[in-house]
C-alpha positions in Angstrom: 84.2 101.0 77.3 88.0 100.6 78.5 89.1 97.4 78.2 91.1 95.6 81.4 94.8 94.8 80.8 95.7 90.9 81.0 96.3 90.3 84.6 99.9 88.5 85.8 98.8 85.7 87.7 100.7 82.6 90.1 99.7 79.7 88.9 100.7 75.9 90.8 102.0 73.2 88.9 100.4 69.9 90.9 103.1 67.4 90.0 106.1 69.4 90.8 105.3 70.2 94.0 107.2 68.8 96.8 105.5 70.7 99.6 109.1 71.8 101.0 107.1 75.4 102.0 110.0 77.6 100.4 106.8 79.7 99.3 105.7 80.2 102.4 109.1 81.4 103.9 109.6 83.6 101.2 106.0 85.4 101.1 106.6 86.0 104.9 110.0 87.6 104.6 108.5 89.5 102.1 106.2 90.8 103.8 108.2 91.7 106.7 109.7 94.1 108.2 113.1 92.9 109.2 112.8 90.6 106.3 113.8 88.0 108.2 112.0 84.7 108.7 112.5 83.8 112.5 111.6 87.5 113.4 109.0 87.5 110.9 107.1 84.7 112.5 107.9 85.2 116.1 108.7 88.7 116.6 106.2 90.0 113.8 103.3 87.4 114.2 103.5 87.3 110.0 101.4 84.0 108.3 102.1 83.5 104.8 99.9 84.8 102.4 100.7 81.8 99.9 100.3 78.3 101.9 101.1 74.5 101.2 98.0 72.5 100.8 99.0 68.6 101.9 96.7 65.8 100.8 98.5 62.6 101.2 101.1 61.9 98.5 99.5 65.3 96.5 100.4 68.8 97.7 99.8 72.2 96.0 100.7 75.7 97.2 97.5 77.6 97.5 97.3 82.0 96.7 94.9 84.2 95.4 94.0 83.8 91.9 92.6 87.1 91.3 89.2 85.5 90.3 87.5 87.5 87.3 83.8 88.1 89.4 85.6 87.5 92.9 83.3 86.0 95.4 85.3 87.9 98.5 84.4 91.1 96.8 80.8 90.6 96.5 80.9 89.1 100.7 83.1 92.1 101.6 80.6 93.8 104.1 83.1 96.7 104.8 84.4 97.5 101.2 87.7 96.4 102.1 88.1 94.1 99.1 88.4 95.9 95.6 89.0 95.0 92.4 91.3 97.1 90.1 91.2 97.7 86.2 93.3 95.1 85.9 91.6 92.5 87.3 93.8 92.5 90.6 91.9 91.9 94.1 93.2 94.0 96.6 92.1 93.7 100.2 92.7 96.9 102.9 93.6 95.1 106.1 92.6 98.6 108.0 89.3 98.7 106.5 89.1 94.5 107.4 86.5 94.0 110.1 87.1 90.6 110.4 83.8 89.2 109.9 85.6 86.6 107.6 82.8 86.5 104.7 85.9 86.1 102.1 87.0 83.6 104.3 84.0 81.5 103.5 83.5 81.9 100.1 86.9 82.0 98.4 86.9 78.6 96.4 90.5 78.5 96.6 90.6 78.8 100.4 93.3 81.9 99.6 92.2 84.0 101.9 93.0 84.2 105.7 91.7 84.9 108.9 94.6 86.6 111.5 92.7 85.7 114.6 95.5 88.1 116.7 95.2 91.0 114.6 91.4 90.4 113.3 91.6 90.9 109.7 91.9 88.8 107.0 94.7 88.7 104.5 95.4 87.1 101.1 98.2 87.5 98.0 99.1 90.9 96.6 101.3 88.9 94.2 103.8 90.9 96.1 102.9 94.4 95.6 105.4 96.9 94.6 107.8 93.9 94.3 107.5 93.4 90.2 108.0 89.6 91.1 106.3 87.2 93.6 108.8 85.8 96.2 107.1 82.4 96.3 107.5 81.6 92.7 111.4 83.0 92.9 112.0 80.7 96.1 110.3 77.3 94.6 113.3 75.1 93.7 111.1 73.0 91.5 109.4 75.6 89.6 105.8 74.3 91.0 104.8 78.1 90.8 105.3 80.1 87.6 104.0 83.8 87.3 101.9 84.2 84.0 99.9 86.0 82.5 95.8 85.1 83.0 94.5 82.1 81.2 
């Protein structure tokens, strides 16, 4: 039996966030191809992956967390949600047919229907990046990238 490597998770820090939405910027730039954010939103049609969660005076930035029995897997009707041997859930947008079952049961509420492009979408922790842009744009380190808990 192999044993799964400790996964590198984002984690929010509650009190230090500020809700300024750098993480949001940052994970659309990131995930864009001109890499930059005007283009990215207008020009691409790009929705963060990470988002900013505002309740009243409290505000959180909300992203995958790479559950260890991941409820989006097990709704998945077209196998486009997989779980490495990490630990990492990756979801195929191409294989996506957008019937939004992750949608529904992620407790988190990280993952996302794109209505325009009908798939849904969620972190990669920035995927061939080796560090997350949202936790390197947060001026008050409400984000930090560790390993699971």
């Amino acid at each position: 039996m192999s044993k799964k490597r400790k996964l590198m998770k984002v984690y929010p820090i509650e009190d230090n966030c500020i809700s300024c939405r750098y993480c949001e910027v940052a994970c659309t730039m990131v995930h864009s191809e001109t890499q930059d954010p005007i283009k990215a939103y207008k020009l691409e049609g790009l929705l963060p992956r990470a988002t900013v969660e505002v309740k009243g005076a409290v505000s959180l930035s909300l992203m995958c967390r790479h559950c260890k029995h991941p409820f989006c897997l097990d709704a998945c009707i077209s196998g486009a949600i997989t779980q490495d041997e990490s630990g990492k859930v990756i979801l195929n947008e191409e294989k996506c047919v957008a019937c939004w079952g992750c949608v529904l049961v992620c407790p988190f509420g990280a993952a996302h229907p794109h209505l325009e492009r009908r798939h849904s979408f969620k972190c990669d922790i920035c995927e061939g990046r080796g560090f997350p842009a949202c936790v390197e744009a947060c001026p008050n380190r409400a984000l930090i990238y560790d390993f699971e808990r």
